[in-house]
PAKE-197781 format. One line per field, with one value per residue (C-alpha): y negated, x, z negated; residue number from 1; residue in one letter. Coordinates in Angstrom, 3 decimals. Last residue first. Example, Ala and Ser with C-alpha at 12.3 -4.5 7.8 and 13.67 -1.06 7.14 Angstrom:
<rs>
yy c(1.060, 4.500)
xx c(13.670, 12.300)
zz c(-7.140, -7.800)
resi c(2, 1)
resn c(S, A)
</rs>
This chain:
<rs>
yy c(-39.651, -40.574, -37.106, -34.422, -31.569, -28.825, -27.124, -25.795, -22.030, -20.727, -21.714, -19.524, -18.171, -14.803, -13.910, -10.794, -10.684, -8.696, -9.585, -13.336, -14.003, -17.126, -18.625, -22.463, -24.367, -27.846, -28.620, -30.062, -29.954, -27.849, -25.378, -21.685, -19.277, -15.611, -13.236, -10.773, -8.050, -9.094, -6.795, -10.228, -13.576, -15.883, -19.143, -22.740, -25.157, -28.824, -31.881, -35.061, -38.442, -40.753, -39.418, -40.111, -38.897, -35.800, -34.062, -30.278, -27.100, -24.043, -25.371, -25.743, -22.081, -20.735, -19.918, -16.102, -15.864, -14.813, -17.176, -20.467, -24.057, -26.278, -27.442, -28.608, -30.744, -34.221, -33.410, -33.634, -30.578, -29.047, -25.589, -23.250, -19.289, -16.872, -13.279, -11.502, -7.852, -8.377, -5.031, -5.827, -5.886, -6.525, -8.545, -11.479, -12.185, -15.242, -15.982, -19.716, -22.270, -25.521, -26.843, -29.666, -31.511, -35.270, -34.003, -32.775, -29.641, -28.222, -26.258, -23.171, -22.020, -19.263, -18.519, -15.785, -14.781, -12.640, -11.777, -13.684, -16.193, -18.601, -21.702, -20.874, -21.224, -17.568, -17.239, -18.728, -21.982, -22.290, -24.683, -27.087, -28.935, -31.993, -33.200, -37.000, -39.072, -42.780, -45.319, -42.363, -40.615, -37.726, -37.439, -35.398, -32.014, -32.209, -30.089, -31.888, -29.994, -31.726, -30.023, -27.579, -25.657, -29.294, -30.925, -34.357, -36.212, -36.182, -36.914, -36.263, -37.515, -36.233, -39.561, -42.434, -42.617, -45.412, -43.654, -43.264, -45.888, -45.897, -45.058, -41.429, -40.584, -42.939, -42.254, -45.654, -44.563, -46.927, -44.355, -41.771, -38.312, -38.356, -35.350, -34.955, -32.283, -30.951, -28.606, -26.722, -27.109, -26.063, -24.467, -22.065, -19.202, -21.286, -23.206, -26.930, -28.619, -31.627, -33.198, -34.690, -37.823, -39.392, -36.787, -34.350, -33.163, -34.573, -33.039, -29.508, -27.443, -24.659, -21.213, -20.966, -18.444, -18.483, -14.994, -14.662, -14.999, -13.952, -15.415, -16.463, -19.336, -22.805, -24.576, -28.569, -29.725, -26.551, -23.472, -22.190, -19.010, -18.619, -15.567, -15.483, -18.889, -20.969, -21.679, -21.009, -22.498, -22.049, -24.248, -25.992, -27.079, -30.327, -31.081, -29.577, -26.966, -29.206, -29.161, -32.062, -31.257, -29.094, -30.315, -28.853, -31.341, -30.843, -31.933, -29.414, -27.011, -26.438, -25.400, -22.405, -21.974, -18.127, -18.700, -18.588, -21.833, -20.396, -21.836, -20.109, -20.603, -18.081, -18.327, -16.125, -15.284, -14.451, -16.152, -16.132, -18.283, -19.919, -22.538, -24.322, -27.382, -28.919, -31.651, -32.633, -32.613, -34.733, -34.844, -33.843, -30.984, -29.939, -31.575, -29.885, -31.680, -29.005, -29.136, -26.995, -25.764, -23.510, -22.061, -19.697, -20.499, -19.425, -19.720, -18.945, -21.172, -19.480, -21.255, -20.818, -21.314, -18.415, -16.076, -14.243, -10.597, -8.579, -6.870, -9.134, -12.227, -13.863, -17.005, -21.129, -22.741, -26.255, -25.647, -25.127, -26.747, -27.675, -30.491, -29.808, -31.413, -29.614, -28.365, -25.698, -25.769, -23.678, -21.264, -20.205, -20.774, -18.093, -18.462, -17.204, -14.902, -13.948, -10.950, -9.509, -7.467, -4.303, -5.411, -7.159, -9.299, -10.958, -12.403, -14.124, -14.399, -16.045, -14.831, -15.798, -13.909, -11.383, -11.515, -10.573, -8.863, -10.859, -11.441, -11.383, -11.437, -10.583, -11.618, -9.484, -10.449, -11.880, -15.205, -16.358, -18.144, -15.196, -11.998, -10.436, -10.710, -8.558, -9.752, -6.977, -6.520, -2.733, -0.865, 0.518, -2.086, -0.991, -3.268, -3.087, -3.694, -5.030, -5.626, -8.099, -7.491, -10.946, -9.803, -6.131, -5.796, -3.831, -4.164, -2.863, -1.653, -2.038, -1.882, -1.660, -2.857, -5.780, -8.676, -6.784, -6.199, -6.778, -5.754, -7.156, -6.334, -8.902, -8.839, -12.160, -14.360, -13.372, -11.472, -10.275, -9.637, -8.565, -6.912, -6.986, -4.376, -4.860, -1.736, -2.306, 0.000)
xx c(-4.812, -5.614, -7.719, -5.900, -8.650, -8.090, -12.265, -12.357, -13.012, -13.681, -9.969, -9.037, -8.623, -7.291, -7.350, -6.160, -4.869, -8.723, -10.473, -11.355, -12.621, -12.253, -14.045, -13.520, -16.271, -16.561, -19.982, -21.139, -24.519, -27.697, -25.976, -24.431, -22.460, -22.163, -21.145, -19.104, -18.301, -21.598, -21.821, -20.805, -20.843, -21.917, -22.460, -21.351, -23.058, -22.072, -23.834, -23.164, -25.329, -22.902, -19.724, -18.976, -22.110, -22.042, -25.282, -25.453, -27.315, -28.602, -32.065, -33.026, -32.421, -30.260, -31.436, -30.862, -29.877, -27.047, -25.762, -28.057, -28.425, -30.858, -32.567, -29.701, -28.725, -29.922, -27.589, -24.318, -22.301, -20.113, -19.614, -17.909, -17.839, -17.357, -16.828, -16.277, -15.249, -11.353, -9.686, -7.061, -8.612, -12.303, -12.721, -15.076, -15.061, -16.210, -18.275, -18.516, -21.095, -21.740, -17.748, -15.961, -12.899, -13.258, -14.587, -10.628, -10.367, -8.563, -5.282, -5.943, -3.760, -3.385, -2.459, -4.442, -8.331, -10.342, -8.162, -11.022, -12.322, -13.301, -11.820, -9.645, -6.145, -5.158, -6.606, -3.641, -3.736, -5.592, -4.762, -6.477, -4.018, -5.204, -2.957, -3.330, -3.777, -3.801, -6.187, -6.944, -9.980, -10.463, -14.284, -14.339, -16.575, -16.353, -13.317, -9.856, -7.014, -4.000, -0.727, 1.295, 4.444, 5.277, 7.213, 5.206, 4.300, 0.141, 0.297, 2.537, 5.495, 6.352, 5.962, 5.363, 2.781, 0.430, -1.130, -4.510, -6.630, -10.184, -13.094, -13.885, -10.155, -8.163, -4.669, -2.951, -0.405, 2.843, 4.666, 3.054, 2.462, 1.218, 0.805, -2.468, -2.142, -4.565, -4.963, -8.386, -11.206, -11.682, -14.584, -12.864, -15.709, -16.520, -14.006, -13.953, -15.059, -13.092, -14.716, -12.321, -11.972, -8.716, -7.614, -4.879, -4.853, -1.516, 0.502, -0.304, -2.298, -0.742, -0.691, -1.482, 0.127, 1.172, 2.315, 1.067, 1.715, -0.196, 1.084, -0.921, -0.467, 0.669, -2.364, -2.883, -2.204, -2.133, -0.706, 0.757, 2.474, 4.430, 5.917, 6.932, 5.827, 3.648, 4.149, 3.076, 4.159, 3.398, 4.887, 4.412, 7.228, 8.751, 10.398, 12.285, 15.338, 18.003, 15.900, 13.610, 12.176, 10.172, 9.316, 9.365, 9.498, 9.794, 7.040, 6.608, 9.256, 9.938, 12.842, 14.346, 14.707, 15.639, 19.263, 20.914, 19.517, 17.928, 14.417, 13.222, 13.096, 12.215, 12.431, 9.945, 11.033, 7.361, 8.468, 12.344, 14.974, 14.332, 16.607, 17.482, 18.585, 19.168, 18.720, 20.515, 18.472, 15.209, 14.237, 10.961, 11.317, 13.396, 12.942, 14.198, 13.975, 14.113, 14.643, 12.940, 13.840, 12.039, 13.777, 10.993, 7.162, 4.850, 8.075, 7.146, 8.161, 7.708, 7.733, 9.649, 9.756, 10.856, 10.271, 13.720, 14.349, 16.950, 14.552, 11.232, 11.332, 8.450, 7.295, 7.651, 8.262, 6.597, 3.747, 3.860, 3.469, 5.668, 4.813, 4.140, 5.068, 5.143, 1.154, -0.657, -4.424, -3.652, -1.736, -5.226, -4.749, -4.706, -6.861, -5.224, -5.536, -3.647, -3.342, -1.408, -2.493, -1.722, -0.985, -2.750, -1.936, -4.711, -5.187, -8.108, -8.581, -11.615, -12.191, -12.318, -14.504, -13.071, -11.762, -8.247, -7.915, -7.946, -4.484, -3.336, 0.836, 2.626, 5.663, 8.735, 11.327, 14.289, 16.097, 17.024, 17.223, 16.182, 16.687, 19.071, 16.683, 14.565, 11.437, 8.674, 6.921, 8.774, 5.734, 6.188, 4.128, 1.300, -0.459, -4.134, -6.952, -10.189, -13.128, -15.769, -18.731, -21.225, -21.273, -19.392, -15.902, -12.610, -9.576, -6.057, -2.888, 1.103, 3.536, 7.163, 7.929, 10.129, 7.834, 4.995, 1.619, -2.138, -4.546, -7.647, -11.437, -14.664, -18.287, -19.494, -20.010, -16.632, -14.667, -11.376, -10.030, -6.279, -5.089, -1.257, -0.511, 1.638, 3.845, 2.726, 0.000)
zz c(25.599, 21.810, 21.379, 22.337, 22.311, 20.256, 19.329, 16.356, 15.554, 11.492, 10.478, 8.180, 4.158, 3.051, -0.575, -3.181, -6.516, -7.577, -4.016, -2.545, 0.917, 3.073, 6.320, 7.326, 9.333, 10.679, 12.750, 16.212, 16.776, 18.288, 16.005, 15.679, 13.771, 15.017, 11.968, 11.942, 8.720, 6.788, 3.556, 1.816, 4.145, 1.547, 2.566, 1.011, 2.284, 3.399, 4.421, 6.243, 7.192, 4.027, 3.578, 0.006, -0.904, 0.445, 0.446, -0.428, 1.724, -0.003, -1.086, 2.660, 3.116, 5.104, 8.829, 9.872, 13.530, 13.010, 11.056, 11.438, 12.311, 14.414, 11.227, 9.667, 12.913, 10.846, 7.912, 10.146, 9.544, 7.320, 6.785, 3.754, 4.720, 2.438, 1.416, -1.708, -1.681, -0.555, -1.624, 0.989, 3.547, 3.152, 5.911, 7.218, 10.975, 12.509, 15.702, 17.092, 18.065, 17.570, 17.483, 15.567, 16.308, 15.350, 11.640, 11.583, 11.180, 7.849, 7.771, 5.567, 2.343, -0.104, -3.715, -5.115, -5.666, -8.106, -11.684, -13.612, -16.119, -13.297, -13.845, -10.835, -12.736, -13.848, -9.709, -8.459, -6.335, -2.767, -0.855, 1.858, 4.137, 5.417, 8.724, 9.470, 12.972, 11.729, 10.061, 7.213, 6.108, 3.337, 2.325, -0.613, -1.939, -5.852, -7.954, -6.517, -8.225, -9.475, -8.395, -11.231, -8.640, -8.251, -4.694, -5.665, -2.688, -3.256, -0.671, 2.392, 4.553, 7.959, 9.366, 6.933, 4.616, 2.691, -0.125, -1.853, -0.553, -1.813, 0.883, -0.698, -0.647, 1.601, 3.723, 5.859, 7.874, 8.065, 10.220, 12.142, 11.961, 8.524, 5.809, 3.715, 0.804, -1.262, -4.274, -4.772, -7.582, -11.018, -10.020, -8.002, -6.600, -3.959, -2.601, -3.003, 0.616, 1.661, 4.512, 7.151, 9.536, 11.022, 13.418, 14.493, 18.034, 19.007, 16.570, 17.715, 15.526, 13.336, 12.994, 9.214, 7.204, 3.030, 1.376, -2.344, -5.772, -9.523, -12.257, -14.750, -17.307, -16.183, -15.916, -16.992, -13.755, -11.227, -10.729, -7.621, -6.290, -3.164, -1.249, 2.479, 3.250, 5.751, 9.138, 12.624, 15.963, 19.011, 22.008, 25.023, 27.596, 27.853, 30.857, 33.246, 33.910, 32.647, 29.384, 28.116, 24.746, 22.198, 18.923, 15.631, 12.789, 9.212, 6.857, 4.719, 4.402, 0.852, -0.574, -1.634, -5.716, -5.399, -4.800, -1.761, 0.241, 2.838, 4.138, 6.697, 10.365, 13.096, 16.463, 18.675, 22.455, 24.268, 27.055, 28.019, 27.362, 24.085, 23.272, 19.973, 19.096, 15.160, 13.343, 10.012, 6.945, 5.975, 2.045, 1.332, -0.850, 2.306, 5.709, 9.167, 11.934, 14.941, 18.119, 20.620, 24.476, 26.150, 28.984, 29.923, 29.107, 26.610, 23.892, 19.770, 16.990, 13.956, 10.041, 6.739, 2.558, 1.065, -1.567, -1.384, -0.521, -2.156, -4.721, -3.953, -5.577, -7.360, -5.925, -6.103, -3.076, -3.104, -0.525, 3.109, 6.327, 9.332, 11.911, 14.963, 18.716, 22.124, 22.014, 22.693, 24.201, 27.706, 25.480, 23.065, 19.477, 16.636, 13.869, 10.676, 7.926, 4.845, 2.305, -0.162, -3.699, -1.855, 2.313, 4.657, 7.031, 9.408, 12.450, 14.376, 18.390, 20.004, 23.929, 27.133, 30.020, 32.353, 35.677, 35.453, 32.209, 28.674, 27.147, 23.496, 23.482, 20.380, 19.657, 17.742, 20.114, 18.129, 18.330, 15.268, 11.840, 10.178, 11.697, 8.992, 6.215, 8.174, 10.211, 10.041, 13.648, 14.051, 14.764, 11.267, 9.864, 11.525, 14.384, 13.379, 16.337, 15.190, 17.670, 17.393, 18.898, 20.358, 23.709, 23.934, 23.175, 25.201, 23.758, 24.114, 23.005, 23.219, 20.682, 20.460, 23.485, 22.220, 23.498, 21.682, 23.937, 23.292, 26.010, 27.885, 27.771, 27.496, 26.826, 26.392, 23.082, 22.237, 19.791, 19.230, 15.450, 15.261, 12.156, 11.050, 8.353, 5.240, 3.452, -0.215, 0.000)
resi c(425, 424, 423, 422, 421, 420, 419, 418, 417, 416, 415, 414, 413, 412, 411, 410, 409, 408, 407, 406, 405, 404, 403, 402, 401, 400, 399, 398, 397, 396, 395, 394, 393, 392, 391, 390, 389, 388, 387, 386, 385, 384, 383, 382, 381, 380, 379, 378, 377, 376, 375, 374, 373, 372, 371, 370, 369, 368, 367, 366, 365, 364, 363, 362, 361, 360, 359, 358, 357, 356, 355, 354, 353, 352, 351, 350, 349, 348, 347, 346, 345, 344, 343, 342, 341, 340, 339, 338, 337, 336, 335, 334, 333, 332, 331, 330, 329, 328, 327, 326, 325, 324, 323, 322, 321, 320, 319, 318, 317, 316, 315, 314, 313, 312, 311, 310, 309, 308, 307, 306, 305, 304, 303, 302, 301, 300, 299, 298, 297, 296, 295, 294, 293, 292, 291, 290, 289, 288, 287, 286, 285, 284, 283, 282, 281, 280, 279, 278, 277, 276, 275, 274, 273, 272, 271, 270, 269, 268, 267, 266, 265, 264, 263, 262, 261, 260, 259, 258, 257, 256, 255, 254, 253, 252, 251, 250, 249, 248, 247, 246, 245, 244, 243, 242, 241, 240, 239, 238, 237, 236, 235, 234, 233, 232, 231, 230, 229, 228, 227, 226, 225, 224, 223, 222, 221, 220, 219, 218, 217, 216, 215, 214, 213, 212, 211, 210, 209, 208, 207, 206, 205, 204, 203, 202, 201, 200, 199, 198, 197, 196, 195, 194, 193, 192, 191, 190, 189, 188, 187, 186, 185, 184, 183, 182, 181, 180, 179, 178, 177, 176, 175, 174, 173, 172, 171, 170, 169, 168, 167, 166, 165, 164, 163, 162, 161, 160, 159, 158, 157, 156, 155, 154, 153, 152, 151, 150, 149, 148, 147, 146, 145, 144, 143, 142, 141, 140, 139, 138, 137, 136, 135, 134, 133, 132, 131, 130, 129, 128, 127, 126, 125, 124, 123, 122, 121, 120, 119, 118, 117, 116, 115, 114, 113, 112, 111, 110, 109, 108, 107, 106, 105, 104, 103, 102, 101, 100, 99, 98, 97, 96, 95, 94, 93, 92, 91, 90, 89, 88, 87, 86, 85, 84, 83, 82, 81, 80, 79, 78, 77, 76, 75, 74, 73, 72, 71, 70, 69, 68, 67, 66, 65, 64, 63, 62, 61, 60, 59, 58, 57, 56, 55, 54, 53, 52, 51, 50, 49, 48, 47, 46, 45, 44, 43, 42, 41, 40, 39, 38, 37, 36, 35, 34, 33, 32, 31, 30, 29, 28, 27, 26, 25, 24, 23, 22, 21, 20, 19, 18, 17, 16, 15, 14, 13, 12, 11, 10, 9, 8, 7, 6, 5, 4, 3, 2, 1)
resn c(X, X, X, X, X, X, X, X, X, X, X, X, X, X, X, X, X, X, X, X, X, X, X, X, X, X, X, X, X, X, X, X, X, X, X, X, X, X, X, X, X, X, X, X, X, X, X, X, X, X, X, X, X, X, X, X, X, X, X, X, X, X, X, X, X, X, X, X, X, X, X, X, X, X, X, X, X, X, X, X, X, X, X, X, X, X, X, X, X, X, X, X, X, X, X, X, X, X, X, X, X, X, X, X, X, X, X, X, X, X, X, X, X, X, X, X, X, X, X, X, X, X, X, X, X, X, X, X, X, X, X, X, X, X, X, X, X, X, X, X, X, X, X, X, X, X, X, X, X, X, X, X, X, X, X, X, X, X, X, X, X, X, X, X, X, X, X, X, X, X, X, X, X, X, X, X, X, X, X, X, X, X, X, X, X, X, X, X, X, X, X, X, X, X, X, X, X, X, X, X, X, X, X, X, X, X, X, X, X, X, X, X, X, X, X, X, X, X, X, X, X, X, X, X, X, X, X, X, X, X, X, X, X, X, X, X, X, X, X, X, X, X, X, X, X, X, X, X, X, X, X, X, X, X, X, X, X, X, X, X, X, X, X, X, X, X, X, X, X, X, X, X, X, X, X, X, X, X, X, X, X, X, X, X, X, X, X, X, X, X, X, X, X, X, X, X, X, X, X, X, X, X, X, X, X, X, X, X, X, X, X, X, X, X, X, X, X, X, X, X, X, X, X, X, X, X, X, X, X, X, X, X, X, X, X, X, X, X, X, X, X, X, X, X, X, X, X, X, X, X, X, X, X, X, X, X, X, X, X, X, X, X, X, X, X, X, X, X, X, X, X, X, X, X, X, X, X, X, X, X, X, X, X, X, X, X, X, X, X, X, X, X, X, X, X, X, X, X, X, X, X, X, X, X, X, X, X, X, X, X, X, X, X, X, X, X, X, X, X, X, X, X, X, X, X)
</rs>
């Protein structure tokens, strides 16, 4: 059980088919869903996907490419790993909507060691397109190190970054750039990136007892798809609240909590900016708006610290969608790996389209949906998903969604779709 598994979820509001493939061979399979399925394909540890101690900070060929066959319809693509008392989850973004400029994100690196492996801090880059050529910015606890340029030569070549600084008090990642550049060959060529960290746990103000970790892993949006308007949405099940963190892309950016400014940022810089394992929690749903493009960050901190009185949840993270990039229609998956038996999904939406919503099919009921009164027109609900392993989400209007389940040690937490549109060109 402590060996972790990487599950695919493909789904689509069409029946589709297409195959997954390895960059290094190592494993190869395929799909094949009807309208509205969802299929989940696991790629075993032992397929050779683990990253060693001696691949970081390097070119190896452990990709994985999702493609639909010739003809068919697109699909929506989650991930998960999975493991005993581990567990994270991702939305994974289609090539034609990658980017050439991120921004790393993680949490102050605090985690329990694993025999010769460190908790670490790190992030992927991964090449659609040969001759890909990236430099990177790297900033630790905040402070901004020495550049450096790497090239990709072939799609599918994966870089990975971590944070080595040969003790077990690595640094955090947040905030370092990852852009690709001008080679001899051409321009700038797109990009994914994901980031996170190996191991992390997280208290919060006024909590220091338990100590239960977990791995952080968010592929991230590109810089230029960021916006200016989000709804903070506690999870359910932690009435203490969640941590935040807001991170700029520009200089002089101007960040406000329910209309009151918190912080003026430069790039790469976040609030709150204190690199502590103990954050402060925000408990009531928050409207977070800047005058610049912002990242929000939504974490989870260790379930000792929930408020709840129990051993469900662990550290995790999702990046939050911008109220600029909503969708009206998407199918989510909710999973039980590892031991996960509480599922949720948290949506905002304008209060007007309430009427026009539902989860397959089924439309909540009125009782079940929450004003925000720092974001006047809005509501939110928080919607349980248990004994519901898909479910097709769907308005007249746009809404923001994020799905997340919670076991004994155990989370995962994900984008629900968004649409990645670069909004200032």
């Amino acid at each position: 059980s402590n060996l972790a598994t990487l599950s695919l979820y493909i789904t689509s509001d069409k029946a589709s088919s297409g195959t997954i493939t390895m960059a290094n061979g190592a494993f190869t399979g395929s799909f094949n869903i009807a309208a509205n399925g969802i299929q989940e394909i696991q790629i075993p540890w032992n397929a050779n996907i683990h990253i060693t101690n001696g691949e970081s900070n390097a070119i190896i060929k452990k990709s994985i490419r999702i493609k639909t066959d010739a003809g068919e319809p697109a699909v929506v693509a989650y991930a998960q790993q999975w493991a005993g008392a581990r567990s994270a989850a991702t939305l994974l973004l289609p090539v034609n909507v990658l980017g050439k400029k991120y921004y790393a994100v993680s949490f102050t690196q605090t985690g329990a060691n694993q025999g010769t492996f460190l908790a670490r801090s790190q992030f992927q880059i991964i090449a659609v397109k040969n001759n890909t050529v990236v430099t990177i910015t790297p900033r630790k606890n905040g402070v901004v190190q020495a550049p450096l340029t790497i090239t990709l030569p072939l799609a599918g070549d994966m870089y990975q970054y971590q944070s080595t600084d040969g003790n077990a008090a690595t640094q955090d990642l947040t905030g370092t750039i990852i852009e690709s550049v001008a080679s001899g060959a051409g321009g700038c060529l797109p990009i994914a990136v994901f980031s996170g960290s190996s191991n992390v746990t997280m208290g919060s103000s006024g909590c220091t007892t338990g100590n239960s970790f977990d791995p952080l892993f968010q592929q991230l949006y590109p810089a230029s798809t960021w916006g200016k308007n989000f709804g903070f949405i506690p999870f359910q099940g932690y009435p203490n609240g969640n941590p935040v963190r807001v991170m700029a892309s520009e200089n002089n950016t101007n960040v406000y909590f329910n209309g009151s400014l918190v912080a003026t940022l430069n790039e790469g810089e976040i609030y709150p900016n204190a690199f502590t394992e103990y954050p402060d929690l925000i408990s009531a749903p928050t409207n977070i708006t800047s005058d610049k493009p912002i990242c929000v960050t939504q974490f989870v901190q260790r379930n000792a610290c929930s408020g709840r009185g129990s051993l469900l949840g662990d550290p995790d993270m999702v990046v939050l969608n911008p109220i600029e990039q909503n969708i009206n229609d998407i199918i989510v998956f909710s999973s039980t790996r590892q031991a996960i038996t509480e599922q949720w999904v948290n949506v905002l939406i304008k209060t007007a389209a309430i009427p026009s919503f539902s989860i397959n099919g089924n439309v909540p009921a009125a009782g079940a949906w929450f004003p925000i009164a720092s974001l006047p027109g809005y509501s939110y609900i928080r919607y349980s998903l248990v004994g519901i392993p898909s479910a097709r989400i769907v308005a007249d209007s746009g809404f923001n969604a994020i799905a997340y389940g919670w076991g004994s040690n155990e989370s995962y937490a994900y984008s629900a779709g968004t649409n990645v549109k670069d909004i200032y060109q």
